[in-house]
N, C-alpha and C positions, 0 to 999 in steps of 0.2 A: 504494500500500500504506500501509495506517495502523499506526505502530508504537505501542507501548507501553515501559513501564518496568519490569513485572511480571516478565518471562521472566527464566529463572537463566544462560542463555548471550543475550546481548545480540541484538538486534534490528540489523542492519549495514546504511548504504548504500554503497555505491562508483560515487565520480566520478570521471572521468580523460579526458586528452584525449590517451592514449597516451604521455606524457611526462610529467609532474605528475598524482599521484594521490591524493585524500583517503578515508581512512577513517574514518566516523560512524556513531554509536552512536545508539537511541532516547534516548537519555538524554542524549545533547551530547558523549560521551566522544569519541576516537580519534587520526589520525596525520594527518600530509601527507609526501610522500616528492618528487623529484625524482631520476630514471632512480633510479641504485639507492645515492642518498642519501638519510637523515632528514632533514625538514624539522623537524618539531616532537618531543619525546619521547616516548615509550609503552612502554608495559607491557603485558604479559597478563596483566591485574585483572579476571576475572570480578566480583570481590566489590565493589570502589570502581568500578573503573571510570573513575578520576580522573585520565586523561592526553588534553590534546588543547587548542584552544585555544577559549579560552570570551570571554565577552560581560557584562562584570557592570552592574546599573544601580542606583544608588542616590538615594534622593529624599532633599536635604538641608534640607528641613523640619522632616520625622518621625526620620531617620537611616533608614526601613528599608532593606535593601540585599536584592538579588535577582538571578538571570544569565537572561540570554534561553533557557536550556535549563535542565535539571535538574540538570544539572554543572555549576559544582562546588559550587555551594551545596547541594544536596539539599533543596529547599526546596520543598515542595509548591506548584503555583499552583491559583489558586481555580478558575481553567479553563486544560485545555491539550490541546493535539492534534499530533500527530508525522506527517505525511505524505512518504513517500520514493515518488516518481516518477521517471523516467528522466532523469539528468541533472539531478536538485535534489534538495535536503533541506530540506523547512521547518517551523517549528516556531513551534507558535503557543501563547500562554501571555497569561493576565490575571494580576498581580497587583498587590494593592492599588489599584487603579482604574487599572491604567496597561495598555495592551494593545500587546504585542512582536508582530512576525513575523518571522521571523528564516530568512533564504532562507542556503543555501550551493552554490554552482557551482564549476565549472571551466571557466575561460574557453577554447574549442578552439583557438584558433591561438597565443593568449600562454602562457606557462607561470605561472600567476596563480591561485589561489582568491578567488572572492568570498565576503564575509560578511555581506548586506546585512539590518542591522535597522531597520525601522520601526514609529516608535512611537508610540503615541494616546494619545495624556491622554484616558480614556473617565470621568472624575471632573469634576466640575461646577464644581471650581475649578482656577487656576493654579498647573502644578507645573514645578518645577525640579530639573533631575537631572541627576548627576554620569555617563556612559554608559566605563565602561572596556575594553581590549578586551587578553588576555592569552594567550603564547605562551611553552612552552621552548621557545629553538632549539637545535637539533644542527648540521645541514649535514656529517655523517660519513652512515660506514656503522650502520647500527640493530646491527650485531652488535657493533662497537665499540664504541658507544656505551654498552651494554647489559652490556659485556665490564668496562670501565675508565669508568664515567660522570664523576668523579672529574677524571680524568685530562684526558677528553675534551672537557671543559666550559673548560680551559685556555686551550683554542687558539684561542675566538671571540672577535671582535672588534666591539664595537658601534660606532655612528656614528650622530648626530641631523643629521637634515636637515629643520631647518623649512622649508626655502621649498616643502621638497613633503609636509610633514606627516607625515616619516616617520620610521623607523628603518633604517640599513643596519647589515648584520651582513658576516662574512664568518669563513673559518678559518684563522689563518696559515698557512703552508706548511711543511711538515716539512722537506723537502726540496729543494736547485736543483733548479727547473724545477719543480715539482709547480705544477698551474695549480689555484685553488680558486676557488669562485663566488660571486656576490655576491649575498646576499637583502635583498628590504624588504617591513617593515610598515607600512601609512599608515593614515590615518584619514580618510576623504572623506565632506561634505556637500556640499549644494546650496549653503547660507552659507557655506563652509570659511573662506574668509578674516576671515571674524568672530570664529569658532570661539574658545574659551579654551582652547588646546592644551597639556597637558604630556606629561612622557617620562618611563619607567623600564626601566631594564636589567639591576639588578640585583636577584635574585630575593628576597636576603633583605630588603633594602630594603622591595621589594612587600609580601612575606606576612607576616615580622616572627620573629621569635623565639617558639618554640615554638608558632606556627599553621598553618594549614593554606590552602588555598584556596578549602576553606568559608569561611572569614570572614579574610583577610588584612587586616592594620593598615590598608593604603590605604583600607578601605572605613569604618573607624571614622569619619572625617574627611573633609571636602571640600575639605581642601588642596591644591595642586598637586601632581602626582610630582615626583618629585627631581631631575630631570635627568640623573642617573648615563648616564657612558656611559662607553667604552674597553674596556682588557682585564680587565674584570669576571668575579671567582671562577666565578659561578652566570648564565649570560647568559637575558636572557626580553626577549620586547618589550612593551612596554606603554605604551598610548597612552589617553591620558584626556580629555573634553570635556565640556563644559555645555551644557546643551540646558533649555530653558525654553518650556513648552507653556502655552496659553491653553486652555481646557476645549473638547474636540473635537478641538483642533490636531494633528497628526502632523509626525514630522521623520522624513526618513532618512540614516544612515549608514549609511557602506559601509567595512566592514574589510577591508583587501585584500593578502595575502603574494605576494610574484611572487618569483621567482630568475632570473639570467643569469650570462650566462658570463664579464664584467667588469660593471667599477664604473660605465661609459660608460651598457651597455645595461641594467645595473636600476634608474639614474638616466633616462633613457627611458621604460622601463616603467611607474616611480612616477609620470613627469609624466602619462603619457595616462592612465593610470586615475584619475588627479585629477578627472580628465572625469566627470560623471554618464554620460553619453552612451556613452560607450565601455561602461562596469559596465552599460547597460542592456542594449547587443549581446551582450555574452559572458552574462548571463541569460538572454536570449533564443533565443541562438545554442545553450546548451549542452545544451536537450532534443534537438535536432534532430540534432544533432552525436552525442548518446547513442545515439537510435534508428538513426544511420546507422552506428555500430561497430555494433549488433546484428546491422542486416542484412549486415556486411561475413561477418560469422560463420554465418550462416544460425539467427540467433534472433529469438525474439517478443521480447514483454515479459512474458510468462506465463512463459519459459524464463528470463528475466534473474533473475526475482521468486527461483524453485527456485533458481539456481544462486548467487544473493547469500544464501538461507538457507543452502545446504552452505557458502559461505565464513565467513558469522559462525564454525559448527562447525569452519572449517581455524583460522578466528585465535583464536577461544576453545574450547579443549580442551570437547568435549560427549561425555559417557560416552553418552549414545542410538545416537550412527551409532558409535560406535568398536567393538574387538573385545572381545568378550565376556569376562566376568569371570576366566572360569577359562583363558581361552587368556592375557591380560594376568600370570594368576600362575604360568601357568609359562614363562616367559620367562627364560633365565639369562644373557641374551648383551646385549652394550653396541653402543655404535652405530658402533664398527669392524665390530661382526659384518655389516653391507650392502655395506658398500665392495668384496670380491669380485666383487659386481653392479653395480659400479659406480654404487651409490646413495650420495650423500656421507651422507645422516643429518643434513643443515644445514638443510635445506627439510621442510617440511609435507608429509607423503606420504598421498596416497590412493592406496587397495588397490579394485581390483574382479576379484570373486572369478567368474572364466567356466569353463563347462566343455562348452556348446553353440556349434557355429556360432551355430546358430538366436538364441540370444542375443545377436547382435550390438550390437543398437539400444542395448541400453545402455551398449557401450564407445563407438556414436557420438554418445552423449547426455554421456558424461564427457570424448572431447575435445574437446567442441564445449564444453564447460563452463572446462575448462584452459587454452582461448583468450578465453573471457570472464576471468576470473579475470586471465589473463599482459595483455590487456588494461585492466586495469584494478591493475594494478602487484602481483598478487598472484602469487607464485611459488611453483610447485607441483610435485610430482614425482609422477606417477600411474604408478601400476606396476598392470599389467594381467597376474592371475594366471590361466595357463592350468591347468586343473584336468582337464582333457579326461582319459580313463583313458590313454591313449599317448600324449598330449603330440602327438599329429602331427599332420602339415602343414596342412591344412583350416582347423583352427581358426586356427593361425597365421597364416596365409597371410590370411585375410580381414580376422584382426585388423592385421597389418603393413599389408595397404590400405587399410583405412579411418585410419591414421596417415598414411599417407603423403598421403593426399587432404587432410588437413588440419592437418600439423604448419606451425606457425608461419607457416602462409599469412595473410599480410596483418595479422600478428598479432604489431608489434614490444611490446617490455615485456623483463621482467627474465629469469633464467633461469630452468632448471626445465626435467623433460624425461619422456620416457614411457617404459617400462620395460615388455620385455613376457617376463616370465619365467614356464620350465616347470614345473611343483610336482614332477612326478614326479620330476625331475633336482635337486631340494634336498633337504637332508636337513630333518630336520622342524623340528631347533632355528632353521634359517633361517626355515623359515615362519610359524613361531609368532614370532619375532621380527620379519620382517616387517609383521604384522599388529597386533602389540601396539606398533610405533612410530607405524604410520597413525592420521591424527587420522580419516579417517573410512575405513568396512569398510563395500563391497557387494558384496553377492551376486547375480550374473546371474541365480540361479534360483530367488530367493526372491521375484519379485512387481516389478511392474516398477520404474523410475526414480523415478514416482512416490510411490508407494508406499512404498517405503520412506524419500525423504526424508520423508514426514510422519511419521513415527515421530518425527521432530525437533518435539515436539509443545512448544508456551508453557507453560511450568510454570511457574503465579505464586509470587514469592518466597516462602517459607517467613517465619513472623512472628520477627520480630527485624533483620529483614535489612537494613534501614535503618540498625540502629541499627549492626548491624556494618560497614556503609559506613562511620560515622564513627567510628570503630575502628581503621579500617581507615587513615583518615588519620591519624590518632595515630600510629600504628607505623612510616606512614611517613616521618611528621618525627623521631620516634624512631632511625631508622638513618639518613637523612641529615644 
């Protein structure tokens, strides 16, 4: 699938190797999670879009500065092309005579993102560039983080470890006994031991007072980072290298976050992915590995393609699949009102509206989709609205076996659960409530699966939009 940058709800891919999962945007935005902790920061910014971890490269000749994606500099490249295939994301981009490719996996058996850029001096003279590579980390829960960030950002712990080119992080422990885990960022080439290595971990440091991560202080200059580490206010890793191309030349780096469960085994981990060798198997390894989760679920890649477009719509709020204007406005009730049905109101809910046996295919189209999704770390509550005129047994009964055929079969991830309530037995305030908390609303008998996900139609930005991305990061150096 070829994304773009154009559409008002983001373009999404999702990688995961059922325990480490990345969320990416056509643009460069998103997350990395590990079970059902943040790895990196994020938001629901439809409008910036500017949480995730990015690649910046600058030429210290001219000063221009640039990122191997469209995040977070916003910076048009002269050419550029977003392909998301099973199990990668890559992103290709010219600017100023320099030409990026920039792959992102998840390696299957390590708990590891790769972020390999390769880069061509395609200019007919020798150039020299500064390659940076920049992360929040959390290592919490995303609700707390999101609840108390403040707060949150306390408790991390940086650590430089030059002999493996890396950064260790970790979260102190609140409590005896509370076990926390240990993450690293490195920086791996083919030369690495040549390499001109520095380190940053503290965020104001990086981007500077009053900027943003469109254009942070680090990148005015081609000085070293600063070395900052310990228990720093605003924790981010940041690793910085010089790389110097002869006209033609390519180099590749591999940026690579891994997490464990002590300091032993992500000291481990950073050594072997030091390896070109090893970054090349978990690339190689992680298409393979994607299409065999499909088939553990019984999907194509045509089924994966549909069911990552309803999840862009579960992680960015899209008015297209939700419920219709006038049911959203008469809504009076808060999100205790679900908890009767024991729906917490904490998770993403999709609603599918049945009122035929005969419609079946579509509830086995949405849990086969809930375990794509729970597979790939995204947690979802799907509540399946019997609308039948007496609520009886037929309908239920086919919908309970086609859940039981396939809940949580082979399909570990986060929680999230299926919900198969009777309309006639709720009063209406519930159902209208229901439907106006679902970030997405189907109707079994409005046209099939297909069908109406395309209604999810690419709606190119509206003009201005741009300019309200960097707006957009004003306001947010503004309240932080």
């Amino acid at each position: 699938m070829i994304a773009g940058n154009d559409a008002l709800v983001p373009v999404v891919q999702l990688l995961s190797n059922g325990r480490y999962h990345v969320m990416v945007t056509s643009a460069g935005g998103g997350y990395s999670s590990w079970r059902d902790l943040a790895i990196t920061r994020w938001r629901e910014d439809v409008t910036c879009d500017s949480w995730g971890s990015f690649c910046y490269l600058r030429d210290l000749a001219s000063g221009d500065s640039w990122s191997s994606t469209y995040q977070p500099t916003l910076k048009p490249a002269d050419a550029s092309k977003v392909v998301f295939s099973e199990g990668r994301a890559v992103f290709h981009r010219r600017d100023y005579g320099i030409e990026t490719l920039a792959q992102i996996a998840v390696a299957p058996d390590d708990d590891i993102e790769v972020r390999r850029v390769v880069i061509t001096n395609a200019s007919g003279e020798r150039r020299t560039l500064d390659v940076t590579g920049y992360a929040e980390i959390v290592l919490a829960p995303a609700a707390a983080d999101a609840a108390h960030p403040a707060f949150a950002k306390l408790f991390v712990e940086t650590e430089i470890a030059r002999e493996h080119q890396a950064i260790l992080c970790k979260r102190r422990p609140r409590t005896d006994g509370e076990v926390t885990p240990w993450l690293f960022h490195l920086l791996s080439a083919p030369s690495g031991d040549g390499l001109d290595v520095s380190y940053e971990t503290d965020r104001m440091r990086f981007i500077g007072r009053g900027r943003t991560l469109a254009d942070p202080q680090v990148m005015e200059t081609g000085a070293p980072l600063s070395g900052s580490a310990g228990p720093v206010l605003d924790p981010v890793v940041a690793i910085r290298c010089g790389v110097s191309l002869a006209a033609g030349e390519s180099a590749t780096l591999d940026l690579i976050t891994g997490v464990a469960e002590t300091r032993e085994a992500c000291l481990a981990l950073a050594a072997r992915y030091r390896h070109q060798t090893f970054v090349d198997r978990a690339l190689d390894a992680a298409t393979s590995h994607a299409q065999a989760m499909l088939r553990s679920i019984g999907a194509t890649e045509a089924d994966a393609q549909r069911f990552r477009r309803m999840a862009a719509s579960i992680i960015y709020a899209n008015a297209t699949l939700r419920a219709d204007p006038a049911i959203l406005g008469r809504n009076t009730q808060g999100q205790s009102g679900l908890w009767p049905y024991r729906i917490s109101g904490d998770l993403p809910i999709v609603v599918l509206r049945i009122a035929h046996s005969a419609n079946g295919e579509m509830a086995r189209v949405l849990l086969q989709a809930r375990a794509f999704w729970r597979l790939h770390g995204l947690a979802v509550d799907l509540v399946i609205l019997d609308e039948s005129r007496d609520g009886g047994p037929p309908l239920r009964e086919a919908v309970e076996t086609l859940i039981a055929a396939t809940r949580d079969a082979g399909t570990p991830g986060p929680r999230g659960d299926v919900f198969v309530l009777v309309a006639s037995s709720m009063p209406d305030a519930d159902r209208v409530l229901l439907q106006a908390t679902a970030r997405i609303v189907l109707d079994a008998g409005d046209g099939t699966f297909e069908q109406q996900i395309d209604r999810q139609v690419a709606t190119p930005l509206r003009a201005g939009c741009t300019r309200r991305r960097a707006a957009c990061w004003r306001q947010r150096v503004a309240r932080e």
